[in-house]
MARDREN-601858 format. One record per residue (C-alpha): residue number from 0; residue in one letter; x, y, z. Coordinates in steps of 0.05 Angstrom, whole numbers, plus 32768, in hexadecimal, padded with zeros to 4 digits. Example, Ala and Ser with C-alpha at 12.3 -4.5 7.8 and 13.67 -1.06 7.14 Angstrom:
# residues 2
- num/residu/xx/yy/zz
- 0/A/80F6/7FA6/809C
- 1/S/8111/7FEB/808F
END
This chain:
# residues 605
- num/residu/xx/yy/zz
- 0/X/7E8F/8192/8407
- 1/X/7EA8/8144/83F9
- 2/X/7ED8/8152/83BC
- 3/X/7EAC/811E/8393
- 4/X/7E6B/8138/83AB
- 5/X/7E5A/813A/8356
- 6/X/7E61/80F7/8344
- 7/X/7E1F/80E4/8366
- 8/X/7DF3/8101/8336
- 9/X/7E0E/80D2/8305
- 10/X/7E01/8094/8320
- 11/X/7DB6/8076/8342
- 12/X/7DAD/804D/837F
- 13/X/7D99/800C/836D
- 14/X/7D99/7FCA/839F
- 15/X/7DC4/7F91/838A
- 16/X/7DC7/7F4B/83A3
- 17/X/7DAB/7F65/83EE
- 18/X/7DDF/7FA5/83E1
- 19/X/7DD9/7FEA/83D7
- 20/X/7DFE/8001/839A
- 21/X/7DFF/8036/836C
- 22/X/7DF1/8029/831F
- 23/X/7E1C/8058/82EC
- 24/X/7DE1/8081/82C5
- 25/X/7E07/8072/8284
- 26/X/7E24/802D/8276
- 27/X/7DFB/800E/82B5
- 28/X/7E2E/7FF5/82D6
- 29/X/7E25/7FE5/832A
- 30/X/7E64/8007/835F
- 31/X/7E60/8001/83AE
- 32/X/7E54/8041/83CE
- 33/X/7E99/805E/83C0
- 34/X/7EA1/80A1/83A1
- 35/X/7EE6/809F/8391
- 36/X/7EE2/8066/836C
- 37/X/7E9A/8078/8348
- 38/X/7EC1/80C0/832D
- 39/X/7EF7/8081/830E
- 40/X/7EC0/8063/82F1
- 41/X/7EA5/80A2/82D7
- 42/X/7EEC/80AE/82BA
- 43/X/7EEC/8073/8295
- 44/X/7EA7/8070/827B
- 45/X/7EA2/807C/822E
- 46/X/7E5D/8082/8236
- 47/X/7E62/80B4/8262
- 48/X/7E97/80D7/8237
- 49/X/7E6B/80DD/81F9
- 50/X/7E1A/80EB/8222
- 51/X/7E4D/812B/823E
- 52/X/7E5C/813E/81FB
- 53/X/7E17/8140/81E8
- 54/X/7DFE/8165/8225
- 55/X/7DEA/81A9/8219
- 56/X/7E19/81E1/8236
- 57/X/7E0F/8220/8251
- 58/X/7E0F/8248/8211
- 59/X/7DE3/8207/81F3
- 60/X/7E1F/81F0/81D0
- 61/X/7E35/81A7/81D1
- 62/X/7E67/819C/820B
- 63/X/7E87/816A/823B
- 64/X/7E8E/8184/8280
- 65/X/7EBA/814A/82A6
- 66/X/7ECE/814E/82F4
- 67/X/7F1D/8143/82EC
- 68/X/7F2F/811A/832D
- 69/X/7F75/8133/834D
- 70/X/7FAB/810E/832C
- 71/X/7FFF/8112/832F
- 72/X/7FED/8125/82E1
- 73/X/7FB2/8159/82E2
- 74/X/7FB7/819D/830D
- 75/X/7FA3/8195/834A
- 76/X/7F5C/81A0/8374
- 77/X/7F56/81E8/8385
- 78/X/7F4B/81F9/83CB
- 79/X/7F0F/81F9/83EC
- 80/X/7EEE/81B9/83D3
- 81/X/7EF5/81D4/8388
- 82/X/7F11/81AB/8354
- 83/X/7F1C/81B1/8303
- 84/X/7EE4/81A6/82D3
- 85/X/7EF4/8195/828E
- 86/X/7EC6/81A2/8252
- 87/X/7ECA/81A1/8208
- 88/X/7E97/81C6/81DF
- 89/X/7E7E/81A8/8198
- 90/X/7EAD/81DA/817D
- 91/X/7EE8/81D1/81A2
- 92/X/7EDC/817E/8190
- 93/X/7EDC/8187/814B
- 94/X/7F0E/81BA/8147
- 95/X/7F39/817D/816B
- 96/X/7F21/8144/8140
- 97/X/7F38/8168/8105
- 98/X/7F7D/8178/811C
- 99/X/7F87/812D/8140
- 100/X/7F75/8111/80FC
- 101/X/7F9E/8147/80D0
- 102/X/7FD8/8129/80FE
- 103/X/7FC6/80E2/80F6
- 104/X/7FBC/80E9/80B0
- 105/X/7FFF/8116/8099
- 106/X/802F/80DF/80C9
- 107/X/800E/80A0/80A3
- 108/X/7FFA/8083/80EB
- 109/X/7FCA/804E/80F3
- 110/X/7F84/8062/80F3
- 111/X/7F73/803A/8134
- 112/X/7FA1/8067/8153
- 113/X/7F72/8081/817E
- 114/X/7F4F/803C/818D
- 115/X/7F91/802B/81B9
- 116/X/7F89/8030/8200
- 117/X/7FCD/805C/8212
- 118/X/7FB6/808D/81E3
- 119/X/7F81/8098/8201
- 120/X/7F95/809A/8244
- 121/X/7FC7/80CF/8224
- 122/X/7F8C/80FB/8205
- 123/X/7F68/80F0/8245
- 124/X/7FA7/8111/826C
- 125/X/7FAC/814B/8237
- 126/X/7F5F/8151/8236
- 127/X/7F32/8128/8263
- 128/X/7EEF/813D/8242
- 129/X/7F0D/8130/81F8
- 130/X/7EF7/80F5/81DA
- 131/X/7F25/80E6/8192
- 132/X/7EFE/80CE/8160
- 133/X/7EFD/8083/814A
- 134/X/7F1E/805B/8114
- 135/X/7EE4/8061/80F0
- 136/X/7EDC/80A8/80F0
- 137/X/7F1F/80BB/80E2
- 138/X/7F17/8083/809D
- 139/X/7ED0/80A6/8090
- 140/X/7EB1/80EE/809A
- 141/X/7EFA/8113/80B2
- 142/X/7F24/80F4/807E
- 143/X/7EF1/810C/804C
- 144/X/7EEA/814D/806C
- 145/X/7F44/8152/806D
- 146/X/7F47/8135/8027
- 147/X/7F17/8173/8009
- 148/X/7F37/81A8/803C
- 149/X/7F89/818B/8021
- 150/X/7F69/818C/7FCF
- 151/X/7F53/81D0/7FDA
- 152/X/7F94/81DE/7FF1
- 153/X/7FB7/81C3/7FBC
- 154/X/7F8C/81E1/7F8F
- 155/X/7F9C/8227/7FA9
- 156/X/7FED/820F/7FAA
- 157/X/7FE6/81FD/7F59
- 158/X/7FBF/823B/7F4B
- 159/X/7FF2/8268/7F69
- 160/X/802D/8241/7F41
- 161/X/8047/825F/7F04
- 162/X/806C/8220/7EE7
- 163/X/8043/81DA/7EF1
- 164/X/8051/819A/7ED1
- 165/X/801B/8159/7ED0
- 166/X/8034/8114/7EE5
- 167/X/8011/80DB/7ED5
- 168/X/801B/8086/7ED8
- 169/X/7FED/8053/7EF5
- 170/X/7FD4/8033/7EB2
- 171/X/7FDF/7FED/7EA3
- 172/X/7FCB/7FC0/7E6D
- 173/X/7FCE/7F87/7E96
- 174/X/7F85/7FA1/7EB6
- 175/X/7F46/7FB0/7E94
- 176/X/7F41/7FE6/7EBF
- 177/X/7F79/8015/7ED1
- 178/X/7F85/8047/7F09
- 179/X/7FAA/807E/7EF6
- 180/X/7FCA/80BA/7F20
- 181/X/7FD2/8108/7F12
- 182/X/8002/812D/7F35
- 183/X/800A/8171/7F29
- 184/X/8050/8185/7F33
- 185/X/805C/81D2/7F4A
- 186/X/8095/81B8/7F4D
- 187/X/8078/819D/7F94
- 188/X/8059/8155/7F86
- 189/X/800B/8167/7F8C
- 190/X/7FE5/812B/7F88
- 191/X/7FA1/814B/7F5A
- 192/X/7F74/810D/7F48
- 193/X/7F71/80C1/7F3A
- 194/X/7F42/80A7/7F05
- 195/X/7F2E/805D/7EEC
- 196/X/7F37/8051/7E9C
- 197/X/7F1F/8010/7E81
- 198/X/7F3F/7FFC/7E4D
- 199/X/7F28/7FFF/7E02
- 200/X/7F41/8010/7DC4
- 201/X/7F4D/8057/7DCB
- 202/X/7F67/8054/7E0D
- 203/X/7F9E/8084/7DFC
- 204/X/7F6C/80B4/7DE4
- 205/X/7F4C/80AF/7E24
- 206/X/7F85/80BC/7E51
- 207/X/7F9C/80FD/7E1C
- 208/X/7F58/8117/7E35
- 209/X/7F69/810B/7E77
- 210/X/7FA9/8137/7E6E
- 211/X/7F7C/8169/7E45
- 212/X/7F4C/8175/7E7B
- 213/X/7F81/817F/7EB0
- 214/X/7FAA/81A3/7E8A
- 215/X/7F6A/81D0/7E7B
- 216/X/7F54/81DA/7EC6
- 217/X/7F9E/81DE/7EE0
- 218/X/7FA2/8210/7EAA
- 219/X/7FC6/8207/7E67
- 220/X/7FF9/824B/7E6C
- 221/X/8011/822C/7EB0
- 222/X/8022/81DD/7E91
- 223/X/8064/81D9/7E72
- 224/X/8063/818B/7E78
- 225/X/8049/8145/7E79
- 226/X/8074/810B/7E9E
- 227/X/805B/80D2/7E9B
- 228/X/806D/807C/7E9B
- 229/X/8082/8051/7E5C
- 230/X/803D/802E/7E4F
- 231/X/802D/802F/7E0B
- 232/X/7FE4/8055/7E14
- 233/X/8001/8084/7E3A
- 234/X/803D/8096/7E04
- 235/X/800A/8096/7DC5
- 236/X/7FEA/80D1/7DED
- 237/X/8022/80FC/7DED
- 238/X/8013/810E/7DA8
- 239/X/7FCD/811E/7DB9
- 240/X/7FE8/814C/7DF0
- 241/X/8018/8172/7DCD
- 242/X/7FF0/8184/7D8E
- 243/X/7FC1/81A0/7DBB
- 244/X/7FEB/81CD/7DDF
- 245/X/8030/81CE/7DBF
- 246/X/8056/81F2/7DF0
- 247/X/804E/81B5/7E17
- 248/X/8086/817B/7E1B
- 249/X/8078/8137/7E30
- 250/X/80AB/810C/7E43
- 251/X/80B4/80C2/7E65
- 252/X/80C7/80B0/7EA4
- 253/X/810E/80AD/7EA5
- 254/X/810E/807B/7EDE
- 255/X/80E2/804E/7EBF
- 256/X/8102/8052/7E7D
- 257/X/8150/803D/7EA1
- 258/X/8123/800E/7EC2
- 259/X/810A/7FE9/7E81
- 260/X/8158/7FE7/7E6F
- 261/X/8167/7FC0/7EB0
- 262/X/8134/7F8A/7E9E
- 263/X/8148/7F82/7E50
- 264/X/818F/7F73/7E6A
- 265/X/8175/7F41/7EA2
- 266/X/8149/7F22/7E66
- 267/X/8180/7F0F/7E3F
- 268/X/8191/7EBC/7E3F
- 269/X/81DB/7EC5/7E5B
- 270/X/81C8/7EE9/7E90
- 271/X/8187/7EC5/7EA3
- 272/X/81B4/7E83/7EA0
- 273/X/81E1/7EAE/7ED1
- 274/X/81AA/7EBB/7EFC
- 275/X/8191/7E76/7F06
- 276/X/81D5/7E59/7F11
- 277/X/81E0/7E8D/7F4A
- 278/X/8198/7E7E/7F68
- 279/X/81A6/7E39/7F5E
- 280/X/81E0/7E3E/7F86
- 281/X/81C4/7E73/7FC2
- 282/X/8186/7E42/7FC8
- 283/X/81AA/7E00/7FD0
- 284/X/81E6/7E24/8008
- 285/X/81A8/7E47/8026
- 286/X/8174/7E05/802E
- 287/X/81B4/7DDA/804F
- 288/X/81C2/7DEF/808D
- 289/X/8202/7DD1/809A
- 290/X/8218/7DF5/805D
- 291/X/8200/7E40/806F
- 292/X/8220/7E2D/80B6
- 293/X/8264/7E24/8094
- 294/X/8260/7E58/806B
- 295/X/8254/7E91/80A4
- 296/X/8285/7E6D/80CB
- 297/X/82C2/7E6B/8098
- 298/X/82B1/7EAB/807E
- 299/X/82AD/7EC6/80CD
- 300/X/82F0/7EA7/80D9
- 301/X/8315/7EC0/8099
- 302/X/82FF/7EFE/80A4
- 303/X/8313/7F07/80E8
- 304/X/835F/7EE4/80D7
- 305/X/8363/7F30/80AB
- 306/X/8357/7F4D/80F0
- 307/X/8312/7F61/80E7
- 308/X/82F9/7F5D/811F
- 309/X/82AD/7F6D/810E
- 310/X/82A6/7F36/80E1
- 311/X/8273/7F11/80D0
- 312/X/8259/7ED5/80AB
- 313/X/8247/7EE0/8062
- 314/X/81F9/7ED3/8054
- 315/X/81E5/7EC3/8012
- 316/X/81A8/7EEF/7FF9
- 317/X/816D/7ED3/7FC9
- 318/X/815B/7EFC/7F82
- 319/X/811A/7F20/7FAA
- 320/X/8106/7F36/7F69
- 321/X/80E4/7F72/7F85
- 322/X/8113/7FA7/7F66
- 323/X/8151/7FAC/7F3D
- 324/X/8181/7F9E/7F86
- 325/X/8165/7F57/7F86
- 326/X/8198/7F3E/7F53
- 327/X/81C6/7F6C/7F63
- 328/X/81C9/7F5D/7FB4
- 329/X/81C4/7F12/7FA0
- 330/X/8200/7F16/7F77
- 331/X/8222/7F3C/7FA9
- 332/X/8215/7F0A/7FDF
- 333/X/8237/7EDE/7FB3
- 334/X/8277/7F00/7FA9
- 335/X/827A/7F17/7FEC
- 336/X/8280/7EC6/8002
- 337/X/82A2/7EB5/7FC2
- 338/X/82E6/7EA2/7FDC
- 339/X/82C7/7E72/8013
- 340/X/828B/7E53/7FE2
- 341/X/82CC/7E3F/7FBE
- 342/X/82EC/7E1D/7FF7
- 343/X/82B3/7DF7/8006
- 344/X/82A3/7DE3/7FC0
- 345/X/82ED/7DC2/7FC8
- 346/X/82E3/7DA9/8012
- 347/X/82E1/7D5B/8018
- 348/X/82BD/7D5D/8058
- 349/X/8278/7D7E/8039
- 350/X/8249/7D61/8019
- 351/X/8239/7D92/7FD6
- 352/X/8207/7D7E/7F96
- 353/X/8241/7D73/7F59
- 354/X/821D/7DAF/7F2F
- 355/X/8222/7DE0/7F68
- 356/X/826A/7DC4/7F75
- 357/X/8275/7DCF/7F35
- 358/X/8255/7E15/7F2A
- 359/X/8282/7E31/7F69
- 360/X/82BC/7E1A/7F48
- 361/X/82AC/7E37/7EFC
- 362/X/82D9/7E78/7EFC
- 363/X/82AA/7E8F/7EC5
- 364/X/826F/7E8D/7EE8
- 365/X/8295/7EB5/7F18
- 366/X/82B1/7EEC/7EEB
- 367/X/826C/7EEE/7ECF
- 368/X/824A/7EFF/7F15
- 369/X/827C/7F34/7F20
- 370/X/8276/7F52/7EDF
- 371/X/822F/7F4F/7EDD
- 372/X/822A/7F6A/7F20
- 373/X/824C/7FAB/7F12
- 374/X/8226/7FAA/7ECB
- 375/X/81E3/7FA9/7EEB
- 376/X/81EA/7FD5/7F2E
- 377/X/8203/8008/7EF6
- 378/X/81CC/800B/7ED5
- 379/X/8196/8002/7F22
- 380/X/81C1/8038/7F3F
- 381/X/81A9/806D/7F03
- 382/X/815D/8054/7F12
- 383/X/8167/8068/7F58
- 384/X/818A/80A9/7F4A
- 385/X/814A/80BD/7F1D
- 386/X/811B/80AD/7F4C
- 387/X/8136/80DD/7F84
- 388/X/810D/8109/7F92
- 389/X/8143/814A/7F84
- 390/X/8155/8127/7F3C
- 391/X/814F/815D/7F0A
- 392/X/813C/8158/7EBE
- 393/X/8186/8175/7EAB
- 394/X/81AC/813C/7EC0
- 395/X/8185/8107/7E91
- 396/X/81B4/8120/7E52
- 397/X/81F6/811A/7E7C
- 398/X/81D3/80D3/7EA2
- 399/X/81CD/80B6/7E59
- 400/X/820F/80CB/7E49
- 401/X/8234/80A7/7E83
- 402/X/8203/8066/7E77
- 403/X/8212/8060/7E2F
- 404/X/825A/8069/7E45
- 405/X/825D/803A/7E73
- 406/X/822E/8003/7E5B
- 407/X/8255/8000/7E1E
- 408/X/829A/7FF6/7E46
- 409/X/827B/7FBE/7E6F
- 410/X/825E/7F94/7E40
- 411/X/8297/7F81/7E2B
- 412/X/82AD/7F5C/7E61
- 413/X/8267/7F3B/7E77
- 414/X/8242/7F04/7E60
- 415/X/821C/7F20/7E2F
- 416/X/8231/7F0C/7DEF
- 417/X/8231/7F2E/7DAF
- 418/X/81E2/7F2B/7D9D
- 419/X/81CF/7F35/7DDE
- 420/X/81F6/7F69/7DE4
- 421/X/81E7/7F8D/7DA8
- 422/X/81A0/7F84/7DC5
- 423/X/81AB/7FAD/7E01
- 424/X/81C7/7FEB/7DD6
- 425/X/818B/7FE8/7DAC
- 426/X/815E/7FE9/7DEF
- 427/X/8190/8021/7E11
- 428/X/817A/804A/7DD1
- 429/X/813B/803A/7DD9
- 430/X/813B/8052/7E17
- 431/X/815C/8095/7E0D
- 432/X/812B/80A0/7DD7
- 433/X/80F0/809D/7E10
- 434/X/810F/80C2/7E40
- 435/X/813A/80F2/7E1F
- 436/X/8113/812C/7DF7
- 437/X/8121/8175/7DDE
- 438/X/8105/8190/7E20
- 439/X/813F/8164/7E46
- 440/X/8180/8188/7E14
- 441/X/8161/81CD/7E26
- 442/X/815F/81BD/7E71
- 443/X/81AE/81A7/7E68
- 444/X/81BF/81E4/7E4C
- 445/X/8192/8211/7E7B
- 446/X/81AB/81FC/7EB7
- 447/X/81EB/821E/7ECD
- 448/X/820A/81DC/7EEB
- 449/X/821B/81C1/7EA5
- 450/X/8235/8206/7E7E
- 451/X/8267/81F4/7E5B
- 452/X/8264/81B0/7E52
- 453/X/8257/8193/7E12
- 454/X/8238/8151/7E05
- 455/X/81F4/8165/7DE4
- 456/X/81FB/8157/7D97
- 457/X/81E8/8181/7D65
- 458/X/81A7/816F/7D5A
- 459/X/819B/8173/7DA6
- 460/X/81AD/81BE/7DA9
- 461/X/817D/81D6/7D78
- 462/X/814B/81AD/7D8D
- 463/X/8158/81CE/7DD1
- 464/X/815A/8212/7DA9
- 465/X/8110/81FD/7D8E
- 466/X/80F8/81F0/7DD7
- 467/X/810D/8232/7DE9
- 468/X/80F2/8260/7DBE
- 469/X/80B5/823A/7DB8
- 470/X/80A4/8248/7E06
- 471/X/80BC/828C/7DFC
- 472/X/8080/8295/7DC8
- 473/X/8056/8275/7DFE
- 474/X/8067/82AB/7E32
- 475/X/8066/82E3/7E05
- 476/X/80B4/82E8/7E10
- 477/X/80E4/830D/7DCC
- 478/X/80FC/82CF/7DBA
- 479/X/8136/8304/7DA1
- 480/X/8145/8319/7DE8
- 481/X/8142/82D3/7DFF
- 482/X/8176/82B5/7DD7
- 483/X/81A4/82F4/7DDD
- 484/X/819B/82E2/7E2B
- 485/X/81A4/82A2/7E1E
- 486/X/81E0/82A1/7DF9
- 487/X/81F8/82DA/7E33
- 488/X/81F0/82A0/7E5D
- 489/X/821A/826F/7E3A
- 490/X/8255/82A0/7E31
- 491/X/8252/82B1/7E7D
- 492/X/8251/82F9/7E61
- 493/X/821C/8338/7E87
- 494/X/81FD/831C/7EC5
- 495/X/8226/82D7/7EBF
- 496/X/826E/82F6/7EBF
- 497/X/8281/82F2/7F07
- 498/X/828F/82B5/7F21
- 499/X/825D/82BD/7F60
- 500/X/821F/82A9/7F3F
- 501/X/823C/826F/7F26
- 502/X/8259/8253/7F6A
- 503/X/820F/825C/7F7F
- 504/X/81EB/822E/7F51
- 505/X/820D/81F2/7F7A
- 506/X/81E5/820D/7FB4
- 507/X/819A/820C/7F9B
- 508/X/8170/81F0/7F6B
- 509/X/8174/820C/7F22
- 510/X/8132/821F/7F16
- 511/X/813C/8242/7F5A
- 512/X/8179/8264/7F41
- 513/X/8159/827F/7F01
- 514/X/8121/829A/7F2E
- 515/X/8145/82C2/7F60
- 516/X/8188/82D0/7F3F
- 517/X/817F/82DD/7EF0
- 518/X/812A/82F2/7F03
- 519/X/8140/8333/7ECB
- 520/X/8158/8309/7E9B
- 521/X/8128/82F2/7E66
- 522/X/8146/82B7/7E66
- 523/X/812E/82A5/7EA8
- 524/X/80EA/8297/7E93
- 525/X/80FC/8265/7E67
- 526/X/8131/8246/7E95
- 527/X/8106/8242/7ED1
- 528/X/80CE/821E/7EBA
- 529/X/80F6/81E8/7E92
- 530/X/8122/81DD/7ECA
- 531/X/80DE/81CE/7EFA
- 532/X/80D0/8193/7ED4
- 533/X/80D9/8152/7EF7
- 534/X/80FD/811A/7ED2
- 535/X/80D1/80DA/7EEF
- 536/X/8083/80CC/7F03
- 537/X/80B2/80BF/7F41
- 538/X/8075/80E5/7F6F
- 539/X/8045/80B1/7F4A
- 540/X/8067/807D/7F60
- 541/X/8074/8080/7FAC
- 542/X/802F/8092/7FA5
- 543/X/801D/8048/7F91
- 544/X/8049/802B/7FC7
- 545/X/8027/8052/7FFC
- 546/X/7FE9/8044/7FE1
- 547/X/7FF7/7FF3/7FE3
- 548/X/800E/7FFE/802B
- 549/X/7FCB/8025/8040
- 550/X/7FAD/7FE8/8020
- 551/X/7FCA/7FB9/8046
- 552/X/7FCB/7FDD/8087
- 553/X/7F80/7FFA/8088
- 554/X/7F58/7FCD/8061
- 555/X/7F3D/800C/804A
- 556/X/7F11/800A/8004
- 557/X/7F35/8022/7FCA
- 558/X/7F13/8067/7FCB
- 559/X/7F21/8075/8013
- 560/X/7F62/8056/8008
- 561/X/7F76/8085/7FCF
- 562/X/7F60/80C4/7FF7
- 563/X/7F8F/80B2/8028
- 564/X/7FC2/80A9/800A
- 565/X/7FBA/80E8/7FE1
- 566/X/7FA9/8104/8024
- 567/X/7FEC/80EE/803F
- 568/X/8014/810E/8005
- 569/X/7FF6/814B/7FFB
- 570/X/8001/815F/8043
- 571/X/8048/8141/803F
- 572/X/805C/8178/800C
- 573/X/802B/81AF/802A
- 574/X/8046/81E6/805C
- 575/X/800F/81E9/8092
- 576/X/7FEB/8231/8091
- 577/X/7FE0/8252/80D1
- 578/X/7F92/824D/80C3
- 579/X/7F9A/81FB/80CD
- 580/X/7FB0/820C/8115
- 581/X/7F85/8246/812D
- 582/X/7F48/8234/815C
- 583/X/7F03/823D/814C
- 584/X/7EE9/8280/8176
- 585/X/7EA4/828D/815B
- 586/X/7E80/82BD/8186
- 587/X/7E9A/82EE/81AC
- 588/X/7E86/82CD/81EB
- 589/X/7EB5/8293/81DC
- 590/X/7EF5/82BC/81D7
- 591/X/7EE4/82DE/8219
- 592/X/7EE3/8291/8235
- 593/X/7F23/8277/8223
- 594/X/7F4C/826B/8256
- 595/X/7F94/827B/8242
- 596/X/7FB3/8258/8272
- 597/X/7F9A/8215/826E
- 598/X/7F60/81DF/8251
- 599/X/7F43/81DD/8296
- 600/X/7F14/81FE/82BC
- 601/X/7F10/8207/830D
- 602/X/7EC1/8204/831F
- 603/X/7E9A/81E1/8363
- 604/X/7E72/81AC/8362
END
């Protein structure tokens, strides 16, 4: 039999132009008598594709049934005049969709993925009678259906937790309406809901019954925390919060509080003047091109006179303004070019606006670059280290330390002067007022990385003293027995004498540590839920950024939008179960017709 004797029952003789032709049944388009290329028609034909998934199969199911031509990239005809058959039951399609978009979804690719042309010729390799589903039902029905599947998930994941901690930012003042979202930390970074507050005069009332509500359905034994941004709603509500359950802390950001410290010292006059005399000076070398030629060329040329030979020109970087690095790389671009700005500022030869001639020759602006230079990427390198995502609440006590430290050793030098800089300490102790609280000393002196240091002041310890034995109430703990394990701990003395268990705290995390080395303790408790507490809404925001860039990239309504991106962190964080990956097998008859070795099927037309 012709090996594509089947392909005529798809198509209808019709006459065209004084010719015979045949007329595909489905999109109506005319081929010469050729049945070769009528089964490449038939190949190609989307509506073909979806009228075979609609077709009734022989168990009345949906299916596709699709003759698979012989191909150096599909098995091969059988003998005989036989050759594969591929079909794709209702089941089988939706079983495919889901797990096509789980992977589009969980890798942040585009949702036209599967509108490109190569991959579809690479689904139609894998699977000829699969059809993926369109943009527009991987933004619609199958994100909705993934988005309730992940939340019960997560749901499950928090339930099972014994330690949780909420995490909340989002509100501004700046809208009428704010968006603000809840992450549930176990400690993994669940993302749990996103509501819209518009603002009144109780707004912080409203957002303390936000926290109240989740707190109450998360459930109020498990929540040993609230983290959340340095918006003056959101602080009054702490109050509100911790009356109602007082075993809770809340605490602020500690990223966003460093952050705030950053911008008082940029706000200051002397180093605003700085700033504009530096952009001043990077704008006017940048717009010239003979003098950015000069510069890269000099700078090339000293460089490689020191025998370096991958040198290269010095480029002089713009304040971006984006982040804290802005000033901080501008300034750098500076100093990195400094010696050669200085030449030409001398040169005869170039042609150089007197007050940028005479900034590149001021050795006080200089000095005051430098010093602020260091001054500031002090202060942006801490915001960075809080805002990793393995920073830990005990190292905010010892991070304030070093900052007062060294703030107050490089003032002295900068160009702050003596009001401004008495500005800065008052806004440093603001600062460690917002982010430093009793919950933070007794995470210092819980974890076993900082025994035996002391830097906490007196007050600090018994405030940490307070925190303890008020969560040991809350777990039904002997306070007695906690404190004599406590102070076991401190003294390295019982479990804590040999010096094993102590070279193994540099290994894993210390709530971890707690949990599966001192579990008999009744210490550990205590210990391991403090020391699960994250230090920044650091989850909250990289869950704004990818939000903006779903935005941007989707055009995506701001409902969708959000359930995307919560979509996209959830399953981020989430170990895949082995029920996400096991194939639908309904009736008995269908596990009697899988076909182990393969998609495809041999059959005769």
């Amino acid at each position: 039999m012709p090996r594509h004797s089947g392909v005529w029952k798809h198509f209808t003789p019709a006459v065209k132009d004084g010719r015979d032709t045949f007329m595909c049944n489905y999109c109506f388009k005319t081929h010469a008598k050729n049945a070769t290329k009528m089964q490449m028609h038939l190949d190609k034909c989307k509506e073909y594709c979806l009228a075979s998934q609609q077709s009734p199969g022989s168990d009345r199911s949906s299916s596709a049934s699709i003759p698979v031509p012989s191909s150096s990239y599909l098995p091969s005809a059988t003998p005989g005049g036989q050759f594969l058959i591929d079909s794709v039951d209702q089941g089988s399609q939706t079983y495919a969709d889901e797990c096509l978009a789980r992977a589009v979804y969980a890798t942040s690719s585009p949702l036209s993925l599967t509108d490109n042309v190569y991959w579809r010729r690479f689904f139609g390799v894998l699977r000829p009678a699969y059809c993926p589903p369109t943009k527009q039902a991987l933004s619609s029905h199958l994100l909705d259906c993934e988005f309730d599947r992940v939340q019960s998930q997560v749901t499950e994941t928090i339930g099972k937790a014994d330690c949780v901690s909420i995490v909340c930012s989002g509100w501004s003042h700046a809208q009428e309406t704010g968006t603000i979202n809840y992450i549930v930390s176990t400690p993994l970074p669940l993302f749990y809901k996103c509501t819209q507050i518009k603002e009144h005069a109780n707004t912080s009332t409203v957002i303390a019954k936000e926290l109240k509500d989740i707190i109450s359905e998360v459930g109020p034994q498990k929540v040993f925390a609230i983290v959340t941004d340095d918006a003056p709603d959101m602080k009054a509500a702490w109050a509100i919060v911790e009356e109602a359950f007082p075993h809770i802390s809340a605490i602020g950001c500690t990223a966003t509080g460093v952050k705030g410290l950053f911008e008082e010292m940029v706000s200051q006059p002397s180093m605003k003047g700085l700033c504009r005399r530096a952009e001043q000076v990077v704008s006017y070398v940048r717009e010239r091109k003979t003098l950015a030629e000069t510069l890269s060329h000099w700078q090339t040329t000293k460089m490689r006179t020191n025998n370096n030979a991958a040198a290269s020109g010095t480029t002089l970087v713009m304040n971006s303004g984006s982040d804290w690095t802005g000033v901080v790389n501008m300034f750098n671009s500076l100093l990195k070019g400094q010696s050669t700005l200085q030449e030409m500022a001398v040169s005869p030869t170039l042609d150089i606006e007197a007050s940028v001639r005479s900034t590149l020759q001021d050795a006080a602006f200089w000095k005051g670059v430098s010093s602020s230079r260091n001054l500031l990427y002090l202060v942006g390198n801490y915001i960075d280290y809080m805002k990793r995502e393995d920073a830990v609440l005990s190292s905010v006590v010892e991070m304030f330390s070093q900052l007062r430290y060294h703030i107050g050793a490089s003032l002295s030098g900068s160009v702050l002067h003596g009001a401004e800089q008495k500005a800065i300490m008052a806004s440093l102790d603001r600062c460690q007022e917002f982010c430093v609280r009793p919950v933070h000393a007794a995470a210092y002196m819980l974890d076993p990385k900082h025994v035996g240091q002391q830097t906490l002041s007196g007050e600090q310890i018994n405030s940490a003293y307070y925190v303890i034995s008020n969560l040991s109430h809350h777990l039904n703990l002997d306070e007695g027995k906690v404190l004599a394990s406590f102070a076991r701990f401190s003294a390295k003395q019982g479990l804590w004498k040999g010096a094993g268990i102590w070279s193994s705290c540099q290994h894993v995390s210390p709530s971890t540590w707690w949990k599966g080395l001192c579990s008999s303790e009744p210490l550990s408790a205590v210990a391991s839920a403090i020391l699960q507490i994250p230090p920044t809404t650091g989850a909250c925001e990289r869950l704004w950024h990818r939000l903006d860039s779903i935005k941007t990239r989707t055009g995506l309504s701001a409902d969708r939008a959000q359930r995307l991106t919560a979509l996209q962190a959830n399953l981020k964080v989430l170990e895949p179960s082995d029920c996400d990956f096991t194939p639908p097998m309904d009736t008995e008859e269908d596990v009697k017709g899988v076909d182990v070795k393969g998609s495809f099927e041999s059959g005769t037309q």
